[in-house]
MITINU-482252 format. One record per residue (C-alpha): x, y, z; residue number from 0. Coordinates in nm, 3 decimals. Each point is the difference from the previous one (the first is absolute). Last residue first. Layout:
# residues N
figu east=X	north=Y	up=Z	pos=NUM
...
This chain:
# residues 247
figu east=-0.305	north=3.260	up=0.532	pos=246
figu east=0.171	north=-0.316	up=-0.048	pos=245
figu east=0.292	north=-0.016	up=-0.231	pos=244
figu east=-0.083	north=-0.173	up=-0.380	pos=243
figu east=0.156	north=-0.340	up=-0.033	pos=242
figu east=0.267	north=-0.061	up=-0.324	pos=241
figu east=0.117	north=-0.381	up=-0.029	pos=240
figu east=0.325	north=-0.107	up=-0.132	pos=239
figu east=0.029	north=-0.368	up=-0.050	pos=238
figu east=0.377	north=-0.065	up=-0.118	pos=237
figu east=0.125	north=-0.375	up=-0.017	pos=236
figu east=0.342	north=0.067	up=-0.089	pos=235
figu east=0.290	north=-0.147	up=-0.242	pos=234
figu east=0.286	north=-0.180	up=0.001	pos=233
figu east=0.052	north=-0.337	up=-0.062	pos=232
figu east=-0.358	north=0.017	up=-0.148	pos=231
figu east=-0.319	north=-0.250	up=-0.062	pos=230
figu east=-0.327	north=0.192	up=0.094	pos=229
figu east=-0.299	north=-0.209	up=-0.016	pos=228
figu east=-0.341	north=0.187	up=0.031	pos=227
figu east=-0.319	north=-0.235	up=0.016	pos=226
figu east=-0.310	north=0.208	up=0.009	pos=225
figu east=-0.351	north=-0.056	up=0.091	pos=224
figu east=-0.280	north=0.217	up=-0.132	pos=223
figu east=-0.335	north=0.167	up=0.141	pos=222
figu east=-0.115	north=-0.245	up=0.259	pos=221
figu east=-0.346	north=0.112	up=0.193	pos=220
figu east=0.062	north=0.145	up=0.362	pos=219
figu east=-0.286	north=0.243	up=-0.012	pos=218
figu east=0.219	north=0.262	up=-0.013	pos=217
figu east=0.234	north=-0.145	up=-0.303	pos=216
figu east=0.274	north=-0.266	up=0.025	pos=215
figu east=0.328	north=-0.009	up=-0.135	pos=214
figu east=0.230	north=-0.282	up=0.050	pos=213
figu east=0.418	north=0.007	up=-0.024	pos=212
figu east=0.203	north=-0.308	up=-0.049	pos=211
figu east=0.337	north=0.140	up=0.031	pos=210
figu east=0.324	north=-0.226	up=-0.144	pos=209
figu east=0.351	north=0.007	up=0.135	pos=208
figu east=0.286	north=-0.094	up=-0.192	pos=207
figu east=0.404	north=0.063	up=0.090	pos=206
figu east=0.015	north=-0.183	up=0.266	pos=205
figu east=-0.087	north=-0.327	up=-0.221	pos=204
figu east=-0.317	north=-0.138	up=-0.082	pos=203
figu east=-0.290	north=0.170	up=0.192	pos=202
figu east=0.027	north=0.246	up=0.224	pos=201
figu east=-0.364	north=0.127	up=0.148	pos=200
figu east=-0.210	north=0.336	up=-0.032	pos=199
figu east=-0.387	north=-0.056	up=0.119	pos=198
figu east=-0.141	north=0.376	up=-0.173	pos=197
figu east=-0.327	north=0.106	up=0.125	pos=196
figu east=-0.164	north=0.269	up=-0.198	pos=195
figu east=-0.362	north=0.142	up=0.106	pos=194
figu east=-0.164	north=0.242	up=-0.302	pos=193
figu east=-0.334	north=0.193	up=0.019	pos=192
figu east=-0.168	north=-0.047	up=-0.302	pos=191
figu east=-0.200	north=0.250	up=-0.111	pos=190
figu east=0.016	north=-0.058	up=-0.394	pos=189
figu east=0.279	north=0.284	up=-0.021	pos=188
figu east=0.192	north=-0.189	up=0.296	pos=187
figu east=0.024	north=-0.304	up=-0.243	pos=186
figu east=0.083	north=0.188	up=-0.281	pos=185
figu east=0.274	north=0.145	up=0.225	pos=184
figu east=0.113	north=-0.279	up=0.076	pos=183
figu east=0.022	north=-0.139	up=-0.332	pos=182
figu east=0.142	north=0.290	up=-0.117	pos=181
figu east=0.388	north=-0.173	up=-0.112	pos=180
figu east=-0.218	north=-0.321	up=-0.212	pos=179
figu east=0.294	north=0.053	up=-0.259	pos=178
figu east=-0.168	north=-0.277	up=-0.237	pos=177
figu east=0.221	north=-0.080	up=-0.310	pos=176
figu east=-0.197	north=-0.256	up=-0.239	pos=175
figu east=0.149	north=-0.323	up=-0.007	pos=174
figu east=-0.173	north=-0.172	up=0.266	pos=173
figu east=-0.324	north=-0.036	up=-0.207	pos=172
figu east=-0.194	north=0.228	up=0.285	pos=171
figu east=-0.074	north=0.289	up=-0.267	pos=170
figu east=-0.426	north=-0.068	up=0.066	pos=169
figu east=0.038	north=-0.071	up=0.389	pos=168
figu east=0.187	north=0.323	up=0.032	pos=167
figu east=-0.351	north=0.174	up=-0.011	pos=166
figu east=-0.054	north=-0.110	up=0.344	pos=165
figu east=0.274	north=0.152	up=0.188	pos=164
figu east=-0.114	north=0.377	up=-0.186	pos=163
figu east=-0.322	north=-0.098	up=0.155	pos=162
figu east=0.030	north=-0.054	up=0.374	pos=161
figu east=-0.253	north=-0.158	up=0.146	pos=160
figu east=-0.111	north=-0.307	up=-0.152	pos=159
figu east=0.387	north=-0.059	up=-0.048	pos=158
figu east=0.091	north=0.025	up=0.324	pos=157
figu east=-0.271	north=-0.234	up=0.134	pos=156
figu east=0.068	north=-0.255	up=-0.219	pos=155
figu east=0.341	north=-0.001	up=0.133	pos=154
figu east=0.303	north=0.096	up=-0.166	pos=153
figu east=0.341	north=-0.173	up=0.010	pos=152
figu east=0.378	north=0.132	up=0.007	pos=151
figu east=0.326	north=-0.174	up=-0.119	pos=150
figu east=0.314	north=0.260	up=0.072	pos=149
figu east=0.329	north=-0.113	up=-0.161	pos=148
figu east=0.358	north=0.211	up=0.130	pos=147
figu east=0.325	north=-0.025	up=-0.105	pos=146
figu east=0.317	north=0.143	up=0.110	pos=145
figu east=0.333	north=-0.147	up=-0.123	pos=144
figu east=-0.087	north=-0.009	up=-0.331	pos=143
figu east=0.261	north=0.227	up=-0.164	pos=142
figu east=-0.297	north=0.230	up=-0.187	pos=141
figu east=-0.213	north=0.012	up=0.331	pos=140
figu east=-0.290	north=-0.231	up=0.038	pos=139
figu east=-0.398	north=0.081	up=0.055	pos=138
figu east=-0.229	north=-0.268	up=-0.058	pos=137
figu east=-0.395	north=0.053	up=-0.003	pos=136
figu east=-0.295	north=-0.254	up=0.023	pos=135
figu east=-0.326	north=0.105	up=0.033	pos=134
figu east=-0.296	north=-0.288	up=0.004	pos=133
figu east=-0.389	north=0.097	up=-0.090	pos=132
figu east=-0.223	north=-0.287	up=0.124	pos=131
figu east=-0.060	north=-0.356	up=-0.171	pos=130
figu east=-0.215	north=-0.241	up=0.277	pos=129
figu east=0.244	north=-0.310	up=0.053	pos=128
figu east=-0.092	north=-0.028	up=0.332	pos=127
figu east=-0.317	north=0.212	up=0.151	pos=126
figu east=0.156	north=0.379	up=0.108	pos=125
figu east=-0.014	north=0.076	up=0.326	pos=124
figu east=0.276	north=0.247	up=-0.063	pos=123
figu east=0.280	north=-0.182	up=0.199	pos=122
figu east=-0.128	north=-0.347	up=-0.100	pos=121
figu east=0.070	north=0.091	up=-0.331	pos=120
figu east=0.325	north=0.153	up=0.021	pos=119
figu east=0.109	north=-0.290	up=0.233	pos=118
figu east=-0.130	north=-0.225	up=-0.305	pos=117
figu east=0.206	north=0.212	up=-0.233	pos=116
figu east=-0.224	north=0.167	up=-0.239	pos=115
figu east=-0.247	north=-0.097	up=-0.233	pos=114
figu east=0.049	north=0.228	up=-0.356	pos=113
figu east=-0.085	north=0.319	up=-0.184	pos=112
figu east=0.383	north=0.135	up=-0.029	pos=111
figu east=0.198	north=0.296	up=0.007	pos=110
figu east=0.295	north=0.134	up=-0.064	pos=109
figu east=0.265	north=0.268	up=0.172	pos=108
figu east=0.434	north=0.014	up=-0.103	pos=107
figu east=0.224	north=0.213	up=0.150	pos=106
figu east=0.379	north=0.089	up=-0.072	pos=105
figu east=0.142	north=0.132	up=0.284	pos=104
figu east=0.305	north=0.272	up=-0.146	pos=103
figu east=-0.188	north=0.234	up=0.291	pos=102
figu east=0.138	north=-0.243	up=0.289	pos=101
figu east=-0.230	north=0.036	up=0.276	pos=100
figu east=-0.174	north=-0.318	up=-0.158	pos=99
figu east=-0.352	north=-0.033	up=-0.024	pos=98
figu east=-0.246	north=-0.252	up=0.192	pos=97
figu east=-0.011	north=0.180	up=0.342	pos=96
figu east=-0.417	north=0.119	up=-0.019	pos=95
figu east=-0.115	north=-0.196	up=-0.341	pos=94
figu east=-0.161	north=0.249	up=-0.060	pos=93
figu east=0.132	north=0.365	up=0.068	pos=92
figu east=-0.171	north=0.119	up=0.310	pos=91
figu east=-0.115	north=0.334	up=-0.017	pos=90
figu east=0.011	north=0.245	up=0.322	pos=89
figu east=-0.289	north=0.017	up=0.196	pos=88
figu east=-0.254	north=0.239	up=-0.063	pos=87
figu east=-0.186	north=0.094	up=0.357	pos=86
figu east=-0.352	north=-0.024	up=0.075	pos=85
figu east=-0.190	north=0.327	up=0.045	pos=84
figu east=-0.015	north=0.097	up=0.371	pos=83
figu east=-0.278	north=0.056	up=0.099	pos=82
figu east=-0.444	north=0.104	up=-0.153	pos=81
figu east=-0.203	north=-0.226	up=-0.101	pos=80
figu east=0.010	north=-0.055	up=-0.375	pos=79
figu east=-0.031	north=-0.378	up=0.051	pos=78
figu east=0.041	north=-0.232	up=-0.332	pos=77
figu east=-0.206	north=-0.196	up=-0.233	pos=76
figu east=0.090	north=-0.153	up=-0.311	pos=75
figu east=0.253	north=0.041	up=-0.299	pos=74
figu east=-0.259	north=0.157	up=-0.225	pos=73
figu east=-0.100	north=0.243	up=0.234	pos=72
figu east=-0.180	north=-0.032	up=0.360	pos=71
figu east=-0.001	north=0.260	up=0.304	pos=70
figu east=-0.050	north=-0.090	up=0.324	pos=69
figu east=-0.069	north=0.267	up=0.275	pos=68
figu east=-0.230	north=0.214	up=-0.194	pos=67
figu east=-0.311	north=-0.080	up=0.178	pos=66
figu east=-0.138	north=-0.078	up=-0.322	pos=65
figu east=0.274	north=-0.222	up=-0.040	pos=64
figu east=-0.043	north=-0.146	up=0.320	pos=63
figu east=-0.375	north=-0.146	up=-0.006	pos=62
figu east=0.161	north=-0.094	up=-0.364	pos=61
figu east=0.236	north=-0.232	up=0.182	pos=60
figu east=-0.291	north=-0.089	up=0.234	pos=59
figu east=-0.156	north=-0.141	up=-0.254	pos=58
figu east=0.257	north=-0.208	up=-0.180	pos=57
figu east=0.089	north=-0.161	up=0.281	pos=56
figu east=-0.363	north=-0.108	up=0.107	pos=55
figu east=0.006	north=-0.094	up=-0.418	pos=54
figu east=0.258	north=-0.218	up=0.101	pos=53
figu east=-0.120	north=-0.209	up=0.300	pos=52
figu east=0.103	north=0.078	up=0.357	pos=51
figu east=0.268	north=-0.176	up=0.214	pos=50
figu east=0.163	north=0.342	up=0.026	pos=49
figu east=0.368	north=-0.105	up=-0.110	pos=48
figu east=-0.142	north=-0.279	up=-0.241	pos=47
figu east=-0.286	north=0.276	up=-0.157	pos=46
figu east=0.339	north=0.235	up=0.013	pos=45
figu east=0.213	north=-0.246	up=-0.215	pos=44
figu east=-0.272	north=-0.059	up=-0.219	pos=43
figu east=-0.056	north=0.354	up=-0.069	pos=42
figu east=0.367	north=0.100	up=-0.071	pos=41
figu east=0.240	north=0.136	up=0.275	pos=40
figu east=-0.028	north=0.379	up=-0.003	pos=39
figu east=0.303	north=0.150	up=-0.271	pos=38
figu east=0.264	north=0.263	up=0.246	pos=37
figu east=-0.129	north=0.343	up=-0.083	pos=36
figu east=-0.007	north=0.063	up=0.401	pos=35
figu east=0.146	north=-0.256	up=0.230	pos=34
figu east=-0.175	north=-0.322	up=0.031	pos=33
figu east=-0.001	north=-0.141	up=0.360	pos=32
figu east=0.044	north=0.370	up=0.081	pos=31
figu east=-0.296	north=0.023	up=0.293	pos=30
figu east=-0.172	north=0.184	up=-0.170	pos=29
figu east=-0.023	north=-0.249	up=-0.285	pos=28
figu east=-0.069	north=-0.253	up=0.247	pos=27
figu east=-0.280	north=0.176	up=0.147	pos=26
figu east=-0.136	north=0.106	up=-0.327	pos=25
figu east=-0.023	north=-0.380	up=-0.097	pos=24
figu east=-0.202	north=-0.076	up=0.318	pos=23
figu east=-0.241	north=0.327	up=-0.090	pos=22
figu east=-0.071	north=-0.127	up=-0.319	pos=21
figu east=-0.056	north=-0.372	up=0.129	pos=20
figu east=-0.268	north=0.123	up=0.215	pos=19
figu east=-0.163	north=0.206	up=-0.287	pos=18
figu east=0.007	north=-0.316	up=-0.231	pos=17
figu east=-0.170	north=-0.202	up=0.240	pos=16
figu east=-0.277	north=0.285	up=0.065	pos=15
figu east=-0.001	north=0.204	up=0.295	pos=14
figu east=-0.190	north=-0.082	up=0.345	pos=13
figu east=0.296	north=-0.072	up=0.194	pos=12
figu east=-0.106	north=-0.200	up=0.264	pos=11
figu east=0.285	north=-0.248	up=-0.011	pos=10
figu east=0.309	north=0.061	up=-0.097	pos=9
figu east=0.128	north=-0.062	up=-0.336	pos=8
figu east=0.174	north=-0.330	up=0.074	pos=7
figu east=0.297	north=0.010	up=-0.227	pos=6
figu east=0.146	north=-0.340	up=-0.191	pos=5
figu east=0.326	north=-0.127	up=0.084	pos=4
figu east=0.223	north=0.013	up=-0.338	pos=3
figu east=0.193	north=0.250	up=0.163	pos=2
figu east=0.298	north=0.177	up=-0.247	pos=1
figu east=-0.135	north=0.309	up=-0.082	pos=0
């Protein structure tokens, strides 16, 4: 649901607003814009979609409860139409590419309640100087010659979502160990769907290269930004990346 053009319900129909908008949500249900069990868009972002007000929305979500074809629980509403369920991707360990394939890697994870770069800031639509949660890992091997630091910001909108994000914010002294390794998958868990897009570029001598990679969520909000730097004479830059066949 990524229009923000508003719907013209056609004209004629004699059904109320809300019913109208019921039956152009159930369209795009049916039509797999959501598959089933994945989390509805909230009721703001529908009232924008449908160029309706929010208790229109809310209406014609119940018009589709009783139906049956939404149902709502504590993490929000989602189609139970019938299809294919959605599938489970495999987990991404966060950062994605930060740790060493050497096992002897020692790793280190904090974080911090701070303002971020600028280009973070700018990145997230974040206002300058506005503190944010900031990751910041380092991986090296015991003789050195492979090292790897990982600086990651939140959004607001991250952290408004995705609770076990936001209760860093009390332990973010930058001391404190922080393995953040779920975040995905916290982020999936809230009903975030996940877009990465990783810019990778040398920097330094041949040996460095650093990835700026940029999440973004279905409605194209920032999630995080990432700066990866991986300084070795010789060592890979593995992303590995498991797609179910079709069928």
């Amino acid at each position: 649901m990524v229009r923000s053009t508003p719907h013209d319900p056609p004209s004629g129909d004699d059904r109320p607003l809300y019913g109208r908008i019921a039956a152009l949500l159930l369209d795009e249900l049916r039509a797999g814009t959501i598959p089933p069990g994945e989390r509805l868009p909230g009721e703001r972002h529908l009232a924008a979609h449908f160029g309706v007000s929010r208790e229109t929305v809310r209406q014609a979500l119940e018009v589709l409860r009783r139906s049956g074809q939404v149902a709502t629980d504590r993490r929000g509403s989602h189609a139970t139409l019938p299809g294919r369920p959605v599938e489970t991707p495999e987990s991404l360990t966060f950062p994605v590419g930060a740790r060493s394939a050497d096992p002897s890697a020692v790793d280190r994870a904090t974080v911090t309640w701070e303002a971020p770069p600028p280009e973070h800031a700018r990145a997230l639509d974040l206002a300058p100087h506005r503190p944010t949660l900031v990751h910041r890992y380092r991986s090296v091997t015991p003789d050195g010659r492979s090292l790897r630091t990982a600086v990651t910001s939140f959004s607001a909108v991250v952290l408004a979502e995705v609770a076990e994000l936001a209760r860093y914010r009390d332990r973010a002294d930058g001391a404190t160990p922080a393995q953040l390794r779920r975040a995905y998958d916290w982020m999936r868990k809230a009903g975030l769907t996940l877009h990465h897009r990783d810019a990778i570029t040398q920097v330094g001598d041949a040996s460095s290269v650093r990835v700026t990679r940029r999440v973004h969520d279905q409605y194209a909000r920032p999630l995080e930004i990432t700066d990866l730097v991986v300084n070795a004479e010789q060592d890979a830059l593995v992303y590995e990346f498991t797609l179910p066949a079709a069928g």
